[in-house]
VMD Tcl script that draws the C-alpha trace (Angstrom):
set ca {
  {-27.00 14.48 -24.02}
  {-26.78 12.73 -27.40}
  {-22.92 13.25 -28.23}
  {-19.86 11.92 -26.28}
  {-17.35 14.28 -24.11}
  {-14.40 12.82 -23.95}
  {-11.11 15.13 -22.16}
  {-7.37 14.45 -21.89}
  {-5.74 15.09 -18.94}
  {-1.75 14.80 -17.68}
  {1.02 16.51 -16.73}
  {2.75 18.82 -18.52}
  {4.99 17.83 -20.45}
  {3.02 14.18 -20.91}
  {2.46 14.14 -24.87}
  {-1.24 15.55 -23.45}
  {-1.68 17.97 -26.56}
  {0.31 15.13 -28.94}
  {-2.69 12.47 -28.61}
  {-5.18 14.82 -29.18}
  {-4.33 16.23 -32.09}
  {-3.45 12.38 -33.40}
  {-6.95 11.19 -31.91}
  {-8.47 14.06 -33.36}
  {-7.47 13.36 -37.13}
  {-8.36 9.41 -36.57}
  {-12.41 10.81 -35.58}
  {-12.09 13.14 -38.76}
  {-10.81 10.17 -41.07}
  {-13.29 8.02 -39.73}
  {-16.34 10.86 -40.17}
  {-17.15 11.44 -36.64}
  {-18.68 15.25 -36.34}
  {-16.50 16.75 -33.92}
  {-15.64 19.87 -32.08}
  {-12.10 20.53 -30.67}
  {-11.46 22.53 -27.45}
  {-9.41 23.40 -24.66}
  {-9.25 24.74 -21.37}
  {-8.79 27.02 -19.68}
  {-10.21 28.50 -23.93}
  {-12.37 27.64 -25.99}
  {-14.59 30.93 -26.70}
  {-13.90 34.15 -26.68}
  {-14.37 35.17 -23.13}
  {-13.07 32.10 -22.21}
  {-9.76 32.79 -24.31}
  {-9.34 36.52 -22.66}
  {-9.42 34.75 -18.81}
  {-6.66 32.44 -20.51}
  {-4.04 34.88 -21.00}
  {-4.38 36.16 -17.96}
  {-4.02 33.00 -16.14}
  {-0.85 30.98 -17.78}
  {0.84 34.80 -18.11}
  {4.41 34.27 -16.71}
  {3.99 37.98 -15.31}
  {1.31 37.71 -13.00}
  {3.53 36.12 -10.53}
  {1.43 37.75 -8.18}
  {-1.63 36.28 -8.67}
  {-3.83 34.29 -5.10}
  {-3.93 31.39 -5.30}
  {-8.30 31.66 -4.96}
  {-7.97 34.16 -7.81}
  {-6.41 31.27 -9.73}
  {-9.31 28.92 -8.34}
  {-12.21 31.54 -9.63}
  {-10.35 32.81 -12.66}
  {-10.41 28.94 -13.81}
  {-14.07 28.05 -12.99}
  {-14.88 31.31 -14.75}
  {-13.60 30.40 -17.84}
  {-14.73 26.70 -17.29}
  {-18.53 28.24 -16.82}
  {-18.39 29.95 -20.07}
  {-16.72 26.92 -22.03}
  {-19.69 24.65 -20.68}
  {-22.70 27.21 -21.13}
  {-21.61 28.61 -24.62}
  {-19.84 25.29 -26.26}
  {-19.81 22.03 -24.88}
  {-23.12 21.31 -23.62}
  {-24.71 22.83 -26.97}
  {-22.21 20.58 -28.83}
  {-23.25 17.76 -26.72}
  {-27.00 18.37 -27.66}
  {-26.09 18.85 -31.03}
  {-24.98 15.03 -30.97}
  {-21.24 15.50 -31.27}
  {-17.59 14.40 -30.43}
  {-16.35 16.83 -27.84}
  {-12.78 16.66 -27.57}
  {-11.46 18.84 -24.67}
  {-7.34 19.20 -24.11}
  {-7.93 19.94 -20.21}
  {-11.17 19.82 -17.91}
  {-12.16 19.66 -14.45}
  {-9.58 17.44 -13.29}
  {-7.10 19.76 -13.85}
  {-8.38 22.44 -11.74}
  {-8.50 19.59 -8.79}
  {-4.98 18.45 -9.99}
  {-3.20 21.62 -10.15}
  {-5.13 24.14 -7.66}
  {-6.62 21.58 -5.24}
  {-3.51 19.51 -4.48}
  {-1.09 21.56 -6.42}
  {-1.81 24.71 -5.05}
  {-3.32 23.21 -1.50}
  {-6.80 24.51 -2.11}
  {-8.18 20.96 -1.11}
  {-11.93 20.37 -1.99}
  {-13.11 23.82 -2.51}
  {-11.62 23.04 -5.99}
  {-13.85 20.74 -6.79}
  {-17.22 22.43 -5.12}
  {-16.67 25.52 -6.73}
  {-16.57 24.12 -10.09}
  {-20.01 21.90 -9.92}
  {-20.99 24.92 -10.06}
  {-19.32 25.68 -13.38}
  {-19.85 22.50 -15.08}
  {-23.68 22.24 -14.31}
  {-23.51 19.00 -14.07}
  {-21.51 18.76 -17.49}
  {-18.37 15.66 -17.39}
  {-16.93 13.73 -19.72}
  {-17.97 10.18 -20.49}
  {-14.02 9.63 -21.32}
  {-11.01 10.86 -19.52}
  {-7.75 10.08 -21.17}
  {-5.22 10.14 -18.51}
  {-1.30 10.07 -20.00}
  {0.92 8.88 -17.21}
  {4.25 10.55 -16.81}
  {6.48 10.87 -13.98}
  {6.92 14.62 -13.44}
  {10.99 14.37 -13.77}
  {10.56 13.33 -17.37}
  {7.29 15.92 -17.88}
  {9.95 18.60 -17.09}
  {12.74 17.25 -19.46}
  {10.48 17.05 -22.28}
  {9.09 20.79 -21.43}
  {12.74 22.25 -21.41}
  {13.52 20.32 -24.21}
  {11.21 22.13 -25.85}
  {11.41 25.56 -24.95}
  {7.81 25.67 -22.98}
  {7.32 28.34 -20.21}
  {3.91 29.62 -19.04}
  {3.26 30.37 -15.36}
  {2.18 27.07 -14.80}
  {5.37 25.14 -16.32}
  {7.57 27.81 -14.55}
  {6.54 26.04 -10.96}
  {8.92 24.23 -8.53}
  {9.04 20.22 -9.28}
  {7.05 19.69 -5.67}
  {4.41 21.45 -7.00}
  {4.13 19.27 -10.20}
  {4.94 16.27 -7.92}
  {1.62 17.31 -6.21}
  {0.31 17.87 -9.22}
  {0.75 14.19 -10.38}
  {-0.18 12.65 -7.07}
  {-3.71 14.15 -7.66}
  {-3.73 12.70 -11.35}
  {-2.98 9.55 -9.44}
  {-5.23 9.71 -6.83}
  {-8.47 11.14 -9.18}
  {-7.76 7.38 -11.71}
  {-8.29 5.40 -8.66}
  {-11.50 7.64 -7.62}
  {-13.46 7.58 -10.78}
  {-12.25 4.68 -12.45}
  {-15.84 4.40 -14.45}
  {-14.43 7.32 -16.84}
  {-10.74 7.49 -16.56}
  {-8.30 5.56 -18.68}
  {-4.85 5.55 -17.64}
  {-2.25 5.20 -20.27}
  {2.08 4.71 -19.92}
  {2.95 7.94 -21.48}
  {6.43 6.90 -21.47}
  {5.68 4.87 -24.40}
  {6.11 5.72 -27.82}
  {4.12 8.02 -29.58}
  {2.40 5.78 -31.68}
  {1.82 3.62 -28.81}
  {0.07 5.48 -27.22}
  {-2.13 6.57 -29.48}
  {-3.22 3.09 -30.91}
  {-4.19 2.71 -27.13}
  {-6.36 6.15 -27.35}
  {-8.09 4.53 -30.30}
  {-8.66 1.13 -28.80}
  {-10.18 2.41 -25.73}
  {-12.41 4.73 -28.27}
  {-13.40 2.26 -30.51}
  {-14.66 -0.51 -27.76}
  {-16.57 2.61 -26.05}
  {-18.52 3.18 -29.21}
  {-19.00 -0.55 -29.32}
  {-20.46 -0.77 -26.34}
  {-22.93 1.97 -27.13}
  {-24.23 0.38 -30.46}
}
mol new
graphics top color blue
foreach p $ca { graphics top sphere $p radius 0.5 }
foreach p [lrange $ca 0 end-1] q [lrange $ca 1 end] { graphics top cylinder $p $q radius 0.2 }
display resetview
């Protein structure tokens, strides 16, 4: 692969979406070619699976149907976007990836590691070189959220889920520290992202 994946992950309600929009404009200022995406989105198919899933109707909905649903879309994002972005030599900026799945289904929903085995199968072998992780305690995620109106099926859960949620955030920085960068998403917006383009900037530095 000749371009750079890089994801951002967090809790809701963690200025997630924020920093990539900001980090986004700072790659577009400074010429970078890159391609914006999110997931579960990003194409099409990928899109339709979407509004299913985050649908504050389907109350109803397994658990494994949540699991499947998710790699589905993931499969489609990889095969029809990313990876021929990646070849392509660009910036891939994803708002979500794998780690949420193993965030929110494996220790959110207590699916455990079928989470993550089910979805190598999706990815094909397809991570990010980057993961921006924004670190916010769940309690303030939620106070943001109501603050600002937000309600899909996934922001509509009990706080122990979301504690879960977090722990597995947590607990996937300490596993694959190589790629994760955790950042105090408490601080102030501009904080944070200055920190986003630090990280960024001695990555590329690195690489030249």
């Amino acid at each position: 692969m000749k371009g750079i994946f890089i994801s951002f992950e967090g809790s809701d309600g963690s200025g997630k979406s924020t920093q990539f929009k900001l980090f986004a404009d700072y790659l577009r200022n400074n010429e970078f070619e890159i391609v914006l995406t999110r997931e579960p989105g990003g194409t099409p198919i990928s899109e339709d699976i979407r509004k299913i899933l985050l649908d504050p109707s389907n109350t109803e909905m397994d658990p494994m149907t949540e699991v499947l649903l998710f790699a589905a879309s993931r499969a489609q994002h990889v095969s029809q976007l990313i990876k021929p972005s990646l070849e392509e030599g660009k910036i891939v900026l994803c708002d979500r990836f794998l780690d949420s799945s193993i965030a929110y289904q494996g220790y959110g929903r207590q699916m455990g590691d079928c989470v993550r085995i089910i979805n190598e199968y999706a990815v094909r072998g397809i991570m990010p070189d980057i993961t921006f992780f924004l670190d916010l305690d769940p309690d303030e995620g939620r106070k943001r959220n109501v603050a600002a109106g937000k309600k899909d099926r996934m922001e509509l859960e009990m706080m122990e889920f979301h504690k879960r949620v977090y722990t597995g955030y947590k607990e996937l920085a300490e596993i694959y520290k190589n790629r994760f960068v955790t950042i105090d998403a408490s601080k102030s917006i501009e904080c944070v992202a200055e920190e986003v383009r630090s990280h960024f900037e001695r990555y590329i530095s690195g690489k030249r």
